[in-house]
N, C-alpha and C positions, 0 to 999 in steps of 0.2 A: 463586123461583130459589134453587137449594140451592150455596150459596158456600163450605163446607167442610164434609166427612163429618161434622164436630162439631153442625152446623145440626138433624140430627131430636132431638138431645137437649139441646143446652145454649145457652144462653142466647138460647131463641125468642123470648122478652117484650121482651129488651134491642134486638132487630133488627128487629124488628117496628115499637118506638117511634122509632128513629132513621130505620128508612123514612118513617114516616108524617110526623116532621119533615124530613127532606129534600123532600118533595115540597112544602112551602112554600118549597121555593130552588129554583124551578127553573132551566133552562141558560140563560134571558134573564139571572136573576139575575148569576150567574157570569162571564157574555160581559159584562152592564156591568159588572162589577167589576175586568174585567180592561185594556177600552178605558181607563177611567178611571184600571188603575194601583193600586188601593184594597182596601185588607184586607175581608174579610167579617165585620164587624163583628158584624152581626145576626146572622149564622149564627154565630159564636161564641158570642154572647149567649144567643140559642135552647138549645144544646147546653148551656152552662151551665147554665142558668138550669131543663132537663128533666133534670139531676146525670149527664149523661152524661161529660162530663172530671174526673168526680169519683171515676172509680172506681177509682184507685189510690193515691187518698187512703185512709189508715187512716178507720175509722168513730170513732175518739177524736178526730178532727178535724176531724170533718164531712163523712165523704167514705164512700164505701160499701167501699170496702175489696174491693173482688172479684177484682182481680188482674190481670195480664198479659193471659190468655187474651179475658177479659171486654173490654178495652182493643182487645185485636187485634179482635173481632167488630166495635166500635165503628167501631173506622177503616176494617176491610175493608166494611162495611156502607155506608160513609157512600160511600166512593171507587166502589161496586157500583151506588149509587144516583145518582153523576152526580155529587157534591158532590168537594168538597175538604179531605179531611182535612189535607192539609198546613199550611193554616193552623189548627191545633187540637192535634196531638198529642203538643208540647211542652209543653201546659202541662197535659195530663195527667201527661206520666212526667217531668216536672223537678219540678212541685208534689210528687207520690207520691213521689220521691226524697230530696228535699228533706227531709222530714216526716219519711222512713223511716232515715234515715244522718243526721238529725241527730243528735251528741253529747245533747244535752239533749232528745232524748224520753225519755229515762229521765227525764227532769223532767216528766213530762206535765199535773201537775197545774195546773204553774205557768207551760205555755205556752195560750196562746189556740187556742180552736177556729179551725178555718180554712177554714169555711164555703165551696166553690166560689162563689154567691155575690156572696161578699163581699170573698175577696180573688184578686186577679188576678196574673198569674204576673211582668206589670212589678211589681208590688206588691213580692210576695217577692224577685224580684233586683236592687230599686232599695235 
């Protein structure tokens, strides 16, 4: 399924892997999660854990660094596939924010990588 004119050239790899882990969540997944009330834990974890909310994190902090466009593929990809990007796509663009409009990333040396990972978006705004 071809989900924006951008799809025969950019970023095939990136939609392709986020398909292929969306289909480990499927729509039973979703309907218990929603009876229940209950964030989709796994499927964040998943997505993490394959550096997908990681990509607008800078690469000096652990994060691929690919940008906006790259981010849009990701959520339009995820929401195309059945899943639920809405619980996931602030802690892509608040972490990338974050990192990027900090004052002290001119101090880069002397702040800590920031690993998707390892640190989680309660993390940095607790």
């Amino acid at each position: 399924m071809q989900l924006s004119p951008y799809d025969s050239e950019h970023f095939l790899e990136i939609r392709e892997g986020v398909r292929r882990l969306c289909a480990e969540f499927p729509g039973e997944y979703w309907r218990e999660l929603d009876v229940r009330r209950e964030y989709p834990t796994a499927f964040v974890k998943a997505l993490t854990d394959a550096g997908y909310l990681s990509v607008l994190i800078p690469e000096e902090y652990g994060g691929s660094g690919l940008g906006l466009s790259a981010a849009a593929a990701i959520l339009e990809t995820i929401q195309a596939e059945g899943c639920n990007g809405g619980a996931c796509h602030a802690q892509m663009y608040i972490m990338g924010s974050i990192l990027r409009a900090s004052p002290s990333r001119r101090a880069a040396p002397t702040r800590p990588r920031c690993a998707p990972s390892r640190c989680a978006m309660a993390t940095i705004m607790s």
